[in-house]
C-alpha positions in Angstrom: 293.6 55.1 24.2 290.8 56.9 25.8 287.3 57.3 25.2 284.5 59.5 26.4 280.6 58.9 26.5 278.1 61.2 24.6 277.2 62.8 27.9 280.4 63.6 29.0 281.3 65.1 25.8 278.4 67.4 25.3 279.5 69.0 29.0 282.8 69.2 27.5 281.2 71.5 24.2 279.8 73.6 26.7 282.6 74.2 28.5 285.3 75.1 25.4 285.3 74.6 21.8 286.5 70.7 20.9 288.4 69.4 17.8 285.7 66.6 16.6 286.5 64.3 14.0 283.7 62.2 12.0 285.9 59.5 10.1 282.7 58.1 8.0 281.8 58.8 4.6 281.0 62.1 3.3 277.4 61.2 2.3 277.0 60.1 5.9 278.2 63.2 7.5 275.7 65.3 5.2 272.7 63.0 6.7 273.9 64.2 10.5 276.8 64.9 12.2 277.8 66.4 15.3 278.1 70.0 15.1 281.6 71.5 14.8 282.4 67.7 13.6 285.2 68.0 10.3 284.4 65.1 8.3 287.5 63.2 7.7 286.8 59.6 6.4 288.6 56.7 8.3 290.8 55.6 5.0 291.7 59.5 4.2 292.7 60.2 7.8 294.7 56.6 8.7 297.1 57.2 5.8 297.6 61.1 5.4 297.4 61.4 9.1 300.0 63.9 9.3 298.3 66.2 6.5 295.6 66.7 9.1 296.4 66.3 13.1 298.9 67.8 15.0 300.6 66.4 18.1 299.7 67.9 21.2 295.9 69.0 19.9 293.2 66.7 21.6 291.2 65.0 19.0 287.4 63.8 20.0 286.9 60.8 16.4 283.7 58.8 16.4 281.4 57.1 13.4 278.8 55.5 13.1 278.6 53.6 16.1 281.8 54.0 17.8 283.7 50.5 16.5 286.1 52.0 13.7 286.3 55.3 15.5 287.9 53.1 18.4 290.0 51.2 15.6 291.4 54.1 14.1 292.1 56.2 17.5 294.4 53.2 18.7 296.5 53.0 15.7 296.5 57.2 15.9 297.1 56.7 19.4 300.2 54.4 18.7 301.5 56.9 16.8 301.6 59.1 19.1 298.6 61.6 18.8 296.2 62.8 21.7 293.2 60.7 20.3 289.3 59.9 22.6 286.8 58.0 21.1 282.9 58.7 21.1 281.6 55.7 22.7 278.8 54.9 20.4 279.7 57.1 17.8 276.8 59.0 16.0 273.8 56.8 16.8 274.5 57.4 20.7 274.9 61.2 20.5 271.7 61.3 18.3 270.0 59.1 20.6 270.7 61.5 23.4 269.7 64.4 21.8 
């Protein structure tokens, strides 16, 4: 599994358009989010996984603060998708702003 600080990933979004993942809540993702972000909750996206990721896309998941965002991209990654966490999830990329 890889991961990828808030830094790195905002050089990334300049560079090319990213497929972001924000797996918490809906009512959290309407309070902030990353823009682009496509709110997926973590329980939705861990047992439909199929429904919504394709193999051979890279997918950049974070939440809150970057502990089930790591969680859920090893057991995606264990599946066998191309999966980075946000180190820090949403509280680090607002914090860095």
């Amino acid at each position: 599994m890889r991961e990828i600080t808030v830094a790195d990933l905002k050089r990334l979004m300049a560079q090319k358009p990213l497929m972001i993942i924000d797996i918490r809540d809906y009512y959290q993702f309407q309070l902030g989010n990353i823009p682009t972000a496509r709110c997926i909750p973590m329980n939705f996206l861990l047992t439909n996984d199929s429904n919504y990721l394709n193999k051979g896309t890279t997918y950049y998941i974070y939440c809150e603060f970057g502990n089930r965002s790591k969680q859920a991209c090893q057991e995606l990654s264990q599946k066998g998708y191309d999966v980075v966490n946000i180190v820090g999830g949403y509280q680090e990329y607002k914090a860095n702003l």
